[in-house]
N, C-alpha and C positions, 0 to 999 in steps of 0.2 A: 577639328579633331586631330589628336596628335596617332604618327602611324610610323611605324618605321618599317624599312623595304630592304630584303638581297638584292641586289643587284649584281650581275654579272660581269664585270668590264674588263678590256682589253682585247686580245688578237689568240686567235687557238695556239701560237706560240709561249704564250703568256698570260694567262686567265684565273683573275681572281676572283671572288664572291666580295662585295664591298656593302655593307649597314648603312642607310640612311633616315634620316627623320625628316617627318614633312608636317607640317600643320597646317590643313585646308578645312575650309566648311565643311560640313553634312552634305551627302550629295558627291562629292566632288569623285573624278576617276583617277585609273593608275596612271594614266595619260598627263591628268593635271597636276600630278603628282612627279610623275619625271620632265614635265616644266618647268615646276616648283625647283627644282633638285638643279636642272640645269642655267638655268638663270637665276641659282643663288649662289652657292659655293662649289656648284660643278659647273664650267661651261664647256668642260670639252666633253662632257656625258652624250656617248652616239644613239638615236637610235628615230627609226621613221614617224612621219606623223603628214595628216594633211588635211582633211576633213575634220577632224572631231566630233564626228558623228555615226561613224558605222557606215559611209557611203563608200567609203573609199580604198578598205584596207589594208593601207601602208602601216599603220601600225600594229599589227599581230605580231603577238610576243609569247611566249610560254610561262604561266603563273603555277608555280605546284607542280610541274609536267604535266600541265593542258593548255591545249594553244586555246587564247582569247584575243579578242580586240581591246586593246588598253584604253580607249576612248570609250569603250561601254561596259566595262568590269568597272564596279563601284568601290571605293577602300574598303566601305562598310565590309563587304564580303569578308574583312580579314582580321576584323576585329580581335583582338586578343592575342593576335599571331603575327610570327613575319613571313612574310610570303617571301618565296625565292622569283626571280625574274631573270626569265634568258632566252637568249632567240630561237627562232624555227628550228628547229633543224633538218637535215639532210638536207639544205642550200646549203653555198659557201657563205661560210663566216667571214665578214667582214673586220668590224670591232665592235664592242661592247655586244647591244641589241639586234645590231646591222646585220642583214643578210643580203646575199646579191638574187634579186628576184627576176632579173633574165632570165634562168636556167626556165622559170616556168611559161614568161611571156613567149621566148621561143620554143615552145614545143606546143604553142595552141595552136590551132587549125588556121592557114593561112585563110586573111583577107575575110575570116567568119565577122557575120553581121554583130552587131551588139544591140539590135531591136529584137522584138518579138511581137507576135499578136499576142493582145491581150486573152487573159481568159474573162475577161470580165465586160459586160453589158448592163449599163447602167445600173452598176451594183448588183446583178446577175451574173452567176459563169454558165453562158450556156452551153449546149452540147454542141454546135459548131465552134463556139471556139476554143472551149477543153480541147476538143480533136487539132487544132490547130497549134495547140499550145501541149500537146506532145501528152496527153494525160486524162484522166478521171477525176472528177471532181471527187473528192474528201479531205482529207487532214496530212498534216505533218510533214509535208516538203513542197519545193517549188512545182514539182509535177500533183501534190495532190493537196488542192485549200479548200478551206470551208466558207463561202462567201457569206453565210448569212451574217457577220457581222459588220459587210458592206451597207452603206446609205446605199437604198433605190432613186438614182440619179435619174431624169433623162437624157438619153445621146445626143446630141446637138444633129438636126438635119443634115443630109448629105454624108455622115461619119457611116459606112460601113463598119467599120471595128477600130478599137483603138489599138495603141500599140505603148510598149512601156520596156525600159531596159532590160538586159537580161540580169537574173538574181545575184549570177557571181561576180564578184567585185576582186578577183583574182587576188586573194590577201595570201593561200599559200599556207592556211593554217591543215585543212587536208594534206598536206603534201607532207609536213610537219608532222601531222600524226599516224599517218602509215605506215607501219612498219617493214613494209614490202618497198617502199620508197627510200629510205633510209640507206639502202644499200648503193651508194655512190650514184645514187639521183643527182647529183650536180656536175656528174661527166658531161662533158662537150659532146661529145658522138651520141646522136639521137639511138642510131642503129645500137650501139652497144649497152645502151641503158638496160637495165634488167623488168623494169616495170615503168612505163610512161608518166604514172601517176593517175589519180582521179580525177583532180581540176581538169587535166587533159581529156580525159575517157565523156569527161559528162560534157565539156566544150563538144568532141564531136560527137556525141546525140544528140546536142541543143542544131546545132549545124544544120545535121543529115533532116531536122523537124522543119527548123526554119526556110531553110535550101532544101527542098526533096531532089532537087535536078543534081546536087553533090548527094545523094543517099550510097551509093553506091560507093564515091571516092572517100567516105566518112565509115562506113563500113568496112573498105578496104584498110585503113588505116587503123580499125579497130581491130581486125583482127590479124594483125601483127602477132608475134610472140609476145613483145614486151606490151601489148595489148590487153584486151580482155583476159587473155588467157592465165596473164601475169596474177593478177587479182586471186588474192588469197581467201576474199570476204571478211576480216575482220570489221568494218563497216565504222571503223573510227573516226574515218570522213565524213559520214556522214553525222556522228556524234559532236562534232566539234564543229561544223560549217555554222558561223555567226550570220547566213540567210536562209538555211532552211533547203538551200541547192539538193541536198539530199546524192550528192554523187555516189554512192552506192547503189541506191538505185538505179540512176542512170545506166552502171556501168551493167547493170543485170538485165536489163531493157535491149539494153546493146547486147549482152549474150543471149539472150531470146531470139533475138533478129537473124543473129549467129549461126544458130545451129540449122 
């Protein structure tokens, strides 16, 4: 299928919108798409990539003004039209797609785990370990699933509980679409930042679940001003999280604890 793409390129000093055609199979993403682009007659075309699967993402870009993962947005989506493509925003611009994604690595909760217990028991979430897993079982985010469309496994002898990554895969597309972030969220000084952001807020609730013995220093950290209190509720984070993290919720979990 033939497609053609905006694209963004250059430095915030100098930024243009540039037309591309790409001709890939059915199927194919925007991802294979600015491969395509870049190992044909663009090779200085910037922009992250690393997984190609939605594990990892470094590739979150902005399609239409909504941040997505360009490894799992399909061209199909665009059929007929030319989509615009441009990076996060409220990180610093780098060039083209690039964004510098420190600003978020450092302001997660120092030295936080990146496991969790599972909520899940041989294709069951039972109630110890929903409880453990910071949540109720039902629908619609990382704190609330509906397991019945697990296989009934059995647990391998000896396994008390399993354990399994945690959801957020720190891509930064929440941060990107709050509007409460936006506001020179890529300043250096933690203290002066105006809103920490969601990835941050929902990092320390996953913590304070994971860790109870830091509940206290994860709470203390939430209720900072640029903290919970920051939080406007527009709940766009959680509209646009490509796993389901649901960081607005979090961040209301966290004010419940609060007050």
């Amino acid at each position: 299928m033939k497609q053609s793409l905006r694209i963004l390129r250059g430095t915030d000093n100098d930024v243009l919108h540039y037309v591309y055609e790409v001709d890939l199979p059915s199927g194919s993403s925007v991802l294979d798409a600015l491969e395509y682009i870049r190992t044909g007659s663009v090779p200085d075309l910037m922009y992250r990539h690393s997984c190609h699967h939605g594990s990892c993402g470094t590739c979150a870009v902005r399609i239409n003004g909504k941040e997505v993962l360009a490894c799992l947005t399909k061209l199909e989506d665009f059929a007929g039209t030319i989509p615009t493509i441009e990076p996060l925003q409220a990180f610093k611009h780098d060039k083209d797609l690039v964004v510098e994604p420190g600003s978020l690595f450092r302001r997660l909760p120092k030295d936080a785990t990146k496991l969790r217990i599972s909520e899940w028991f041989g294709g069951i979430a039972t109630t110890g370990s929903i409880a453990a897993a910071g949540g109720v079982a039902n629908t619609g985010s990382e704190i609330n699933r509906d397991p019945s469309h697990e296989a009934n496994v059995a647990r391998p002898g000896g396994i008390e509980h399993f354990v399994r990554f945690e959801d957020c895969i720190e891509c930064g597309a929440c941060i990107s679409a709050c509007p409460v972030t936006k506001q020179n969220w890529s300043e250096e000084s933690l203290e002066m930042l105006p809103f920490v952001g969601p990835a941050v807020l929902a990092a320390i609730h996953r913590e304070s679940i994971n860790n109870p013995e830091r509940r206290e220093e994860m709470l203390e950290l939430a209720k900072q001003p640029n903290g919970v209190a920051a939080c406007e509720k527009y709940f766009n984070c959680s509209r646009v999280c490509p796993r389901m993290v649901a960081p607005g919720r979090h961040i209301e979990e966290l004010r419940k604890e609060l007050l």
